[in-house]
N, C-alpha and C positions, 0 to 999 in steps of 0.2 A: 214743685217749689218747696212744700214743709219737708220732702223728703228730704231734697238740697241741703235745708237749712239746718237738721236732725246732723248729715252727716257732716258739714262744716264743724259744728260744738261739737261732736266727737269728737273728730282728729284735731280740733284747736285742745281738748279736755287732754287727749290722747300723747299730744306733744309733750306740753307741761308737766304732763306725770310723768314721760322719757325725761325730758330734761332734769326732773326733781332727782332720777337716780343718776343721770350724770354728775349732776351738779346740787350735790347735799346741801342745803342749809346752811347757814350759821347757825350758832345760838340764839342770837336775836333776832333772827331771822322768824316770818308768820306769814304762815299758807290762811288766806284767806279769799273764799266763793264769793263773788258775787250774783246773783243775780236781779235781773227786772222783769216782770211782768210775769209772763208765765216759765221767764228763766227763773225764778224763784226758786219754782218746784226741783227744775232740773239742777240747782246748786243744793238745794235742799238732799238729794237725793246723790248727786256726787261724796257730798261732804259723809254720809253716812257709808258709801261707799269705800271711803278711804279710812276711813276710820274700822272698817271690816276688816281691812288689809292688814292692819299693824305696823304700817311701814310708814305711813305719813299723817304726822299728826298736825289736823286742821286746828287753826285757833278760833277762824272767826268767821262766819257766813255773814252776809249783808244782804238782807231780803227789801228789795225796793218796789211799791207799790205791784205786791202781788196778791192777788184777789184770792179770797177764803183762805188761808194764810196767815196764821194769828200767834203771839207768843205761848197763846195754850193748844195748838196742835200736838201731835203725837211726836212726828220726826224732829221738831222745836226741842219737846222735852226727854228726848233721848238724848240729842245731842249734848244739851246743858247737862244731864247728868255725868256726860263724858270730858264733863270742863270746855266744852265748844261755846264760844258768845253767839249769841244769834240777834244779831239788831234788825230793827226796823226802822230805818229812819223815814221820817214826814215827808213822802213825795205826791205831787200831782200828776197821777198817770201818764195824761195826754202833754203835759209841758214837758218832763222829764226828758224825751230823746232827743229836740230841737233847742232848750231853752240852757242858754249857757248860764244864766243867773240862778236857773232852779237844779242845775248839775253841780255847780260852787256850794249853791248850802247844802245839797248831800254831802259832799267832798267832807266840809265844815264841819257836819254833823259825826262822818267817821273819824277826824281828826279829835272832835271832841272826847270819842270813846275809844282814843289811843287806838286805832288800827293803823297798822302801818302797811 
């Protein structure tokens, strides 16, 4: 089953990155990761990936209640020096995947920090 779940985020990650070279950007256009929980890591780890490539530049990762995970990690302050935002917005782990009220004020809180 985690294998399952391993090879789903691939080819959903796998897609997106086709589609980004089909279909370039605009200018105001903003590639931004999200992840939650232990997807954290794996946007965490995407976004440094793409940023390896040269080809697609991330604006902004969205880390949502991911455990040991802090804005003074390593992969945090690589990215920042490469002009990547990396927010953390205030989530409650166990409400987050069912709770439509505590999905809105994340929504809210990225709204607030201009992610589009």
């Amino acid at each position: 089953k985690n294998l399952n779940n391993f090879l789903l985020k691939y080819w959903h990650i796998r897609w997106n990155i086709s589609d980004l070279r089909n279909n370039p950007l605009q200018e105001e256009e903003q590639i931004t990761i999200i992840g939650f929980s232990g997807g954290g890591y794996v946007a965490l780890n995407v976004a440094s990936l793409l940023d390896r490539t040269k080809k697609f530049d991330v604006s902004n990762v969205v880390i949502i209640a991911t455990p040991f995970v802090g804005k003074n990690s390593k992969k945090v302050k690589e990215l920042e020096k490469k002009e990547v935002r990396v927010i953390f917005p205030e989530a409650e782990h166990n409400k987050f995947p069912n709770d439509k009220e505590e999905q809105e004020r994340i929504i809210n809180q990225m709204i607030e920090n201009k992610i589009r």
